[in-house]
C-alpha positions, 0 to 999 in steps of 0.5 A: 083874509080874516077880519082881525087876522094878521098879516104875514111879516118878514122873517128877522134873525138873530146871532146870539142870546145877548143881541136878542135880549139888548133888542128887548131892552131897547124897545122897553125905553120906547114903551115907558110913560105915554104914548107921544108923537115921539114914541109911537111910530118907534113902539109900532116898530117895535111890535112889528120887529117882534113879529119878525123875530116870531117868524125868525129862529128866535123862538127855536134857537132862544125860545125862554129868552124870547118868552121872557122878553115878551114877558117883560115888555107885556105892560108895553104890549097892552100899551100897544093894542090899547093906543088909539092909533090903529096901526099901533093897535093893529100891530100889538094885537097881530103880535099877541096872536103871533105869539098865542100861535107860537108858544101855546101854552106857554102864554098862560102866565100873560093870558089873565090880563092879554084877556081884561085888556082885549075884551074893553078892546072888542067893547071899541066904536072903532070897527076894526079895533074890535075885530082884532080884539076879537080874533085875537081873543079867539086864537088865545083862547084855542091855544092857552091852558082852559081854566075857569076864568076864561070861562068867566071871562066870556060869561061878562062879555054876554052880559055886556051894555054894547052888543059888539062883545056879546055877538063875539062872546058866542064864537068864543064859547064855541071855540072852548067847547070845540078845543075842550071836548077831548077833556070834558072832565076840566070844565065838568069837574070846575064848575064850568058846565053851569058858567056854559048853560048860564052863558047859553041861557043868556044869549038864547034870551038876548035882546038882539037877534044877532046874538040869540042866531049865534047863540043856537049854533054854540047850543047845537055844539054844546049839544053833541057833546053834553046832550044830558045837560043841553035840555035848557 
């Protein structure tokens, strides 16, 4: 399997709109204040039922009140991929990708602050806490509406002090040049072509070589696309 990828869960279903949004509200009062000893195993329960529920008719049958509801309870989201007990963290961050996968664009609303809270976590000691923020970065950035942000996102993560976020920023990169190649006019008509050269120029120049190998391979795709701008 994937470093980082979730597992498949068990499909949950529901009758009506009212018994979906009562099992929102319902989580919300486990994800308020601090995580404890006595609320965390109920918050991995609870990321772990709004993945069944992914799989289940939720997003066909109630698809906006399922998205409001994941909406609602972002704060507890982050609160989820953010604990330092990785099966809590695990389960937010699978949750996160379920939903990226899910809904689309649809996530765009969630993506600014889903994407500052994931890129601290790809920067984490803890080896597997990273992998996931990186996958989870990736599958975001495949299926969320481009803007200049996320570019600018991955542009701090090449200039980051831990060598973790800037090996990770060069698959990010591609993934954007690679989904965005139907529609070069977004990230040439936004500025966003200096943001790639400047991402580009500083992994080609990284002090690690791990970062600088990962980076010719991002060139080499940015290369067929925009062969007029890759003479760097």
């Amino acid at each position: 399997m994937f470093e980082g990828k979730a597992d498949a869960v068990e499909p949950t279903y529901v009758n009506t709109q009212r018994e979906l949004e009562e099992i929102f509200r319902e989580m919300g009062y486990h994800f308020e204040g601090k995580e404890t000893e006595q609320n965390w195993m109920k918050r991995e329960e609870g990321m772990a039922t709004l993945r069944r529920l992914l799989v289940g008719n939720a997003p066909s049958d109630f698809p906006d009140a399922y998205l409001n509801g994941a909406r609602g309870l972002l704060d507890g989201i982050i609160k989820a991929m953010n604990s330092l007990r990785t099966s809590l963290s695990k389960e937010g961050c699978a949750f996160v990708q379920d939903l990226a996968n899910c809904y689309g664009p649809r996530i765009d609303p969630m993506v600014e602050l889903l994407m500052q809270t994931l890129l601290k976590l790809s920067a984490s000691t803890k080896k597997i806490s990273s992998q996931l923020a990186n996958t989870t970065i990736d599958i975001i950035l495949s299926k969320a509406t481009f803007n200049n942000r996320l570019l600018q996102h991955i542009s701090s993560a090449y200039a980051d002090k831990n060598v973790q976020p800037r090996l990770y920023a060069t698959g990010w990169l591609k993934t954007i040049i690679i989904k965005e190649e139907q529609h070069k006019a977004q990230i040439e008509h936004s500025g966003g072509l200096d943001l790639i050269e400047k991402s580009i120029k500083r992994g080609l120049a990284d002090a690690n070589p791990g970062v600088r190998e990962k980076t010719r391979a991002t060139y080499w795709t940015f290369a067929k696309i925009w062969p007029g701008r890759a003479e760097l």
